[in-house]
Backbone bond lengths (Angstrom), bond angles and torsions (degrees), N, CA, C in turn:
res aa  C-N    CA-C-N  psi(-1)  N-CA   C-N-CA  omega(-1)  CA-C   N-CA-C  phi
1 X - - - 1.450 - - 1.531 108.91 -
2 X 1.696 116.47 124.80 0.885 114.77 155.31 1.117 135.59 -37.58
3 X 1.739 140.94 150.52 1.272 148.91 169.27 1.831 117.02 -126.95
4 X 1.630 111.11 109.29 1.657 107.27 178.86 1.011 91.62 -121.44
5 X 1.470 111.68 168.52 1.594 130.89 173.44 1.595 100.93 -118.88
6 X 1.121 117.00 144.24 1.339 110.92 166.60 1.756 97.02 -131.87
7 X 1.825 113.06 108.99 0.773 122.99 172.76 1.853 114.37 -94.02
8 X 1.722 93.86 129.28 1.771 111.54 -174.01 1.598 98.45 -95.80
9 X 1.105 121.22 117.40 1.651 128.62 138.00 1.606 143.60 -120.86
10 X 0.812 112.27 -161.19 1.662 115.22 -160.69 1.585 83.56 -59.25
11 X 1.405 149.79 -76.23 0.735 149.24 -159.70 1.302 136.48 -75.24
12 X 1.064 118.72 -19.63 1.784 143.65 172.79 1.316 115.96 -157.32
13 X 1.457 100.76 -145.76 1.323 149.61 161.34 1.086 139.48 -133.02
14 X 1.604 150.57 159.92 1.226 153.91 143.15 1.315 125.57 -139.95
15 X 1.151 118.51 176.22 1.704 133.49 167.64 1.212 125.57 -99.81
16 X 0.964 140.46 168.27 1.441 120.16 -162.48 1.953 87.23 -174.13
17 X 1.037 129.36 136.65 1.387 141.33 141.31 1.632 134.80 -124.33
18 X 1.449 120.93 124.55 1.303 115.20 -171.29 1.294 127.41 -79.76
19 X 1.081 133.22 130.10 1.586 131.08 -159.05 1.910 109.95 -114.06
20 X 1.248 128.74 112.63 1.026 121.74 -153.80 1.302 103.92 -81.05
21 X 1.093 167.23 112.78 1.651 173.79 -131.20 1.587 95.03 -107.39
22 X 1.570 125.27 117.93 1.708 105.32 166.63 1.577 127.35 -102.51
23 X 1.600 102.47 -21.69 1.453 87.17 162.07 1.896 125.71 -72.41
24 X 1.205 106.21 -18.41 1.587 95.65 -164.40 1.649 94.36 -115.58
25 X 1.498 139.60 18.19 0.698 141.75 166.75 1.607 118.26 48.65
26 X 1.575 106.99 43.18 1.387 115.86 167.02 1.168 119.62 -106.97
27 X 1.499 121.07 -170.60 1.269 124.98 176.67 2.009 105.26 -123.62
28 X 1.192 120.94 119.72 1.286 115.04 159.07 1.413 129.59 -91.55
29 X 1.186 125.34 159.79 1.392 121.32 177.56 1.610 93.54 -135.63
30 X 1.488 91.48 129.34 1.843 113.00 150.56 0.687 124.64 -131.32
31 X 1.444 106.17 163.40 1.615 121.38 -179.33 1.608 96.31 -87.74
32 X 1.623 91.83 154.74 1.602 128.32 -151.11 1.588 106.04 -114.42
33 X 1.707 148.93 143.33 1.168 112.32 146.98 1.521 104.93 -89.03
34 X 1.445 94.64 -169.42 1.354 107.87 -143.63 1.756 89.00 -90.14
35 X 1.673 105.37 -24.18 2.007 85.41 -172.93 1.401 100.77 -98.82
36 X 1.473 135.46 -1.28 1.701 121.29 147.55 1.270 105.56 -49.46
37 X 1.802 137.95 -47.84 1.405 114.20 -163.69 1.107 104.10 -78.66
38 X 1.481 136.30 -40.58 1.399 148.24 160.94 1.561 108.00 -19.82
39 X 1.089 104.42 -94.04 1.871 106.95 156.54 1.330 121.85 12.65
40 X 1.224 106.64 -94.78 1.371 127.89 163.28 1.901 145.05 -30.73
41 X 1.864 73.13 -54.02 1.749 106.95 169.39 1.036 98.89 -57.73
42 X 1.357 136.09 -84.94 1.239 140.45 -178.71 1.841 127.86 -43.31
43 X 1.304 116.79 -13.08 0.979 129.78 -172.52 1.751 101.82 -92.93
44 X 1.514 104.92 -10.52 1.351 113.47 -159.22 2.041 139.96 47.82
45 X 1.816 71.69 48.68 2.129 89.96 -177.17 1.193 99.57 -132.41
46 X 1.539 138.31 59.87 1.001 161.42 -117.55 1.517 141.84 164.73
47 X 1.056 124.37 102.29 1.770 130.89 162.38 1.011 128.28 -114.81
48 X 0.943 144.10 144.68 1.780 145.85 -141.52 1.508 105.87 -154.09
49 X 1.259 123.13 114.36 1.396 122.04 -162.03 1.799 82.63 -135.37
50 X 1.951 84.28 110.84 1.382 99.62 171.63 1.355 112.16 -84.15
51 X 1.588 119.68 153.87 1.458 100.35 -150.94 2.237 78.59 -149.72
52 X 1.139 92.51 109.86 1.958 75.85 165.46 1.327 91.31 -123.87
53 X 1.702 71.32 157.55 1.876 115.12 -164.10 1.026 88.78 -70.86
54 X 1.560 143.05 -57.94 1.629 117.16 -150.42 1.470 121.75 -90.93
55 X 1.455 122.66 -24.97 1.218 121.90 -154.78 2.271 92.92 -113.40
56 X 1.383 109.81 -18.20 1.121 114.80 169.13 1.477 111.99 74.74
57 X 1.085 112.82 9.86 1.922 125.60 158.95 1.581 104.93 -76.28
58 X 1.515 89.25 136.26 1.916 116.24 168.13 1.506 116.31 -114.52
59 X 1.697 117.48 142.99 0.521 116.83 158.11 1.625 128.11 -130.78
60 X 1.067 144.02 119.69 1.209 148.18 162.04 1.595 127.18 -57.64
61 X 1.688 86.44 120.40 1.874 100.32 -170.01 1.296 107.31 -121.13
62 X 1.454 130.15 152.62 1.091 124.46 -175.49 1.810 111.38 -161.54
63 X 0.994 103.99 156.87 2.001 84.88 -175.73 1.514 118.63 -56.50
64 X 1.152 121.59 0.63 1.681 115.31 170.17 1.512 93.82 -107.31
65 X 0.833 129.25 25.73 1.526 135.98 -178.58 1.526 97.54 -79.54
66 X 1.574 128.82 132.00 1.481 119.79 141.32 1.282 129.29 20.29
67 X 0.948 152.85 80.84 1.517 132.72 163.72 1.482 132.72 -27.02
68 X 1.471 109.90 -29.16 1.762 133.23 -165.93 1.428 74.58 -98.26
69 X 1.099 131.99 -78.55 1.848 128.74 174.96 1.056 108.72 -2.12
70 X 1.718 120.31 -78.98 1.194 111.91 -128.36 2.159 90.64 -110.86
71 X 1.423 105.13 6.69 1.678 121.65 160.75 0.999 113.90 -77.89
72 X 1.412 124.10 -34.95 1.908 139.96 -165.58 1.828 86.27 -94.02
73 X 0.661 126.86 -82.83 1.749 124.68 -152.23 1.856 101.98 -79.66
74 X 1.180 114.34 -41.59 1.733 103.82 -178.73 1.509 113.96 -99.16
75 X 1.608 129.98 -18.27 0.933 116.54 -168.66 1.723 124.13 114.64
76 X 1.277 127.80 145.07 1.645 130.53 -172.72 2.051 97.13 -60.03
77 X 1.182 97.34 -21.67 1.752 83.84 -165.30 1.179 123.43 -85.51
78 X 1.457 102.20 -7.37 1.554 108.05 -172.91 1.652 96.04 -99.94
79 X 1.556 138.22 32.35 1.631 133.38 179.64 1.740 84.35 -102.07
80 X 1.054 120.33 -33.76 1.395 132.66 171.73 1.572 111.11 57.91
């Protein structure tokens, strides 16, 4: 199962996925568009860990997630 973040701040949003590095034993993070997680989300191979910048609360969404949930924090496109 996939894993995205969709980090909220003062100014937007984004996507973000972490990519595990194996020779140097790091972790990367990139940015995502929004209809690869869509894609996916909807396909139900997917978790979405809403993440805001200011107040530093997460939340975890997933296709058995809420409907009003996952309309309020991701958007009409991801009910799919």
């Amino acid at each position: 199962m996939n894993r995205y973040t969709k980090v909220i701040t003062i100014m937007g949003s984004y996507f973000t996925k972490d990519f595990e590095k194996k020779r140097k034993n790091m972790v990367k993070t990139r940015e995502i568009k929004e209809e690869t997680v869509r894609k996916f989300f909807v396909q139900g191979d997917c978790e979405v860990i809403v993440h805001f910048e200011e107040t530093g609360k997460e939340i975890v969404l997933d296709s058995f997630s809420s409907p009003e949930d996952i309309k309020k924090y991701l958007g009409p496109k991801f009910l799919g």
